[in-house]
C-alpha positions, -999 to 999 in steps of 0.1 A, spaced: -570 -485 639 -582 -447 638 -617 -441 631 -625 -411 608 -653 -391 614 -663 -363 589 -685 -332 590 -709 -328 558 -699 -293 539 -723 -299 511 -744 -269 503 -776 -290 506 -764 -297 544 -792 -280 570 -761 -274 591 -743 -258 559 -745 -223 575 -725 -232 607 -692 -225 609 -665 -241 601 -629 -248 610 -591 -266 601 -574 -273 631 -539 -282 631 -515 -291 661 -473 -300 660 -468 -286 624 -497 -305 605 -491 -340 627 -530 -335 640 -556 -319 616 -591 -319 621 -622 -303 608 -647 -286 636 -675 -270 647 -669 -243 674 -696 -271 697 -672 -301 682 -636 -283 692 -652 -272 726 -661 -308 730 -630 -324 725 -607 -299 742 -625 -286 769 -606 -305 794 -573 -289 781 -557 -254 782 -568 -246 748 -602 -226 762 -587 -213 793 -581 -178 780 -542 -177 788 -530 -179 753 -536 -158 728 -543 -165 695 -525 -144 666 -533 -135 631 -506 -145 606 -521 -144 575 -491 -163 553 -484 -186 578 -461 -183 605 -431 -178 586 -443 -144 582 -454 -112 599 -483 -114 620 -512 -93 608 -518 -59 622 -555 -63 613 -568 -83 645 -558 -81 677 -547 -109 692 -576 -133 712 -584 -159 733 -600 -192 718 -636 -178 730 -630 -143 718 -620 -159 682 -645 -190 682 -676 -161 690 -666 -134 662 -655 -159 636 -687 -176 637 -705 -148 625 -716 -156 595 -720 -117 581 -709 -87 593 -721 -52 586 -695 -30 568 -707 4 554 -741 1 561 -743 -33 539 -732 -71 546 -699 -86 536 -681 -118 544 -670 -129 576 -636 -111 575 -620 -144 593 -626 -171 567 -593 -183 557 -578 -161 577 -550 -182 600 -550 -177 637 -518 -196 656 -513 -198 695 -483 -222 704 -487 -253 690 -522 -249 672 -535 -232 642 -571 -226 635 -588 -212 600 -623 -207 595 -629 -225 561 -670 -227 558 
């Protein structure tokens, strides 16, 4: 039997400013939530943080045109700006412009959703 494990999102959560992610591999057949520590964890013994694949912006899914608004990255590259948590546009702060925003190399996706 699987054991779940799940990451606390709640607002009252000390950790609730760290980011967040979805990970998905195969199409949806693994989908986890992570940390940028937590994903490093798991995978670091794979080829997911060796910096040959590059990870692309498709912001409908991959059914459509990648975006033309981030250049493509490698796990590290996206894993340190996405986990910015504001960013300084026009002399003010917005949003991290990468929540929600899809991110696909090969078999994986990865969205910043917290």
């Amino acid at each position: 039997m699987t054991k779940f494990k799940s990451i606390n999102i709640a607002p009252n959560d000390p950790d609730f400013d760290v980011a967040k992610y979805y990970c998905s591999w195969n199409g949806g057949e693994i989908i986890q939530i992570h940390t940028k520590e937590t994903l490093y964890e798991e995978y670091k013994d794979t080829n997911l943080f060796d910096g040959n694949g590059k990870l692309v912006s498709y912001p409908f899914g991959n059914s459509h045109a990648p975006s033309k608004h981030f250049k493509p990255l490698t796990m590290n590259e996206y894993l340190y700006n996405s986990s910015i948590n504001e960013i300084k546009i026009g002399g003010g702060f917005d949003v991290n412009e990468y929540l929600n925003e899809n991110f696909i190399c090969d078999n994986m996706e990865i969205k910043r959703i917290v």
